[in-house]
C-alpha positions as CSV (number, residue, x, y, z in Angstrom):
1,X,-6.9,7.8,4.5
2,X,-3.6,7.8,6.4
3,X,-0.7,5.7,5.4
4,X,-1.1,3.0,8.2
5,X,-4.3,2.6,7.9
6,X,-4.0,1.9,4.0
7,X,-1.3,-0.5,4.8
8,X,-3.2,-2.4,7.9
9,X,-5.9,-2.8,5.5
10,X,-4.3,-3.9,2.2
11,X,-2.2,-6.6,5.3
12,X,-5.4,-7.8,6.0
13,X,-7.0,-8.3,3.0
14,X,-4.0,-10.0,1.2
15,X,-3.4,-12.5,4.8
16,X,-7.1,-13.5,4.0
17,X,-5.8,-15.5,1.0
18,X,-3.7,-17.7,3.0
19,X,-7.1,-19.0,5.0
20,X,-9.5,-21.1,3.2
21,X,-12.2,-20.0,5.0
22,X,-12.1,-16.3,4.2
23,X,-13.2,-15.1,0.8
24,X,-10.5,-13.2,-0.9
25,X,-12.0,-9.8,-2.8
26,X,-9.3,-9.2,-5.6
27,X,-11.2,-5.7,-6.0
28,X,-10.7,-4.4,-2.4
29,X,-6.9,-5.1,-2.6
30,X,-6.7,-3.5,-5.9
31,X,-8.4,-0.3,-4.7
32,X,-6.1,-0.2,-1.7
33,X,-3.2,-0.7,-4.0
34,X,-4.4,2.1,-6.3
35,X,-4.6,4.2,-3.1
36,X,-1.6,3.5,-1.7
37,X,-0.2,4.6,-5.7
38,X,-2.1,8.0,-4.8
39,X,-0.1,8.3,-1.7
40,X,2.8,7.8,-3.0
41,X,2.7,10.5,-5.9
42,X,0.9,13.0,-3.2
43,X,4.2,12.0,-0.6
44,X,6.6,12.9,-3.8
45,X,5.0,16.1,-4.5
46,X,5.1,16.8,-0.8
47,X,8.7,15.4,-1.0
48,X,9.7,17.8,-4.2
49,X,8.4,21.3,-2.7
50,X,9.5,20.9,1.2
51,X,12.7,22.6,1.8
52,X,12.8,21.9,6.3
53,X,15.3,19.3,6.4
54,X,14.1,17.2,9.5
55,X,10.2,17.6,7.5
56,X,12.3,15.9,4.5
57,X,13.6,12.9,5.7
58,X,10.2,12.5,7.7
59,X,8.8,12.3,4.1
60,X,11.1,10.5,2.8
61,X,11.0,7.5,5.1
62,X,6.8,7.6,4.8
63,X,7.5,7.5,0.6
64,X,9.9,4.5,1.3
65,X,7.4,2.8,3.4
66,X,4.7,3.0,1.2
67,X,6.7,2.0,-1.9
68,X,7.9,-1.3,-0.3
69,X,4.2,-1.8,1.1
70,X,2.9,-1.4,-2.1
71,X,5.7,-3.6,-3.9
72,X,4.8,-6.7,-0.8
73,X,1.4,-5.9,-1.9
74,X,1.7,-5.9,-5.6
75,X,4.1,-9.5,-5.4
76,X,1.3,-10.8,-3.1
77,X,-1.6,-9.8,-5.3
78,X,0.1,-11.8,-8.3
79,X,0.4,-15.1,-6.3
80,X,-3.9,-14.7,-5.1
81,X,-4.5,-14.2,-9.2
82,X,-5.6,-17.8,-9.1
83,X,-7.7,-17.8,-6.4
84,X,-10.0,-14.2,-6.9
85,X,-13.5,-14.5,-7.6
């Protein structure tokens, strides 16, 4: 699964928290967040053995993304602790 469509996903699932009427499934965002982990390791190894400079800082900015994502996600996860079924 590509990198925006981990982070549209784990976006919707935590914004269903803020709505009463929508069940929030603590297990879905947790296996996005696991996922986006995996991503993030794969981007680093990626990262590590690329030597292309303009390939480089393309990975770079995708790791970055997906490291704050997954920190939003993580910070957001913690507030729903109360409210997971």
């Amino acid at each position: 699964m590509g990198l925006d469509k981990l982070i549209k996903k784990l976006k919707q699932n935590l914004n269903k928290g803020t709505k009463s009427k929508n069940e929030i499934r603590c297990e879905q965002i947790d296996s996005l967040l696991e996922k986006l982990k995996k991503k993030e390791r794969e981007l680093k190894n990626l990262l590590a053995d690329e030597n292309d400079k303009s390939e480089r800082k393309h990975l770079k900015l995708e790791l970055k993304i997906a490291s704050v994502e997954r920190k939003k996600g993580l910070k957001r996860r913690a507030e729903l602790k109360k409210k997971c079924k």
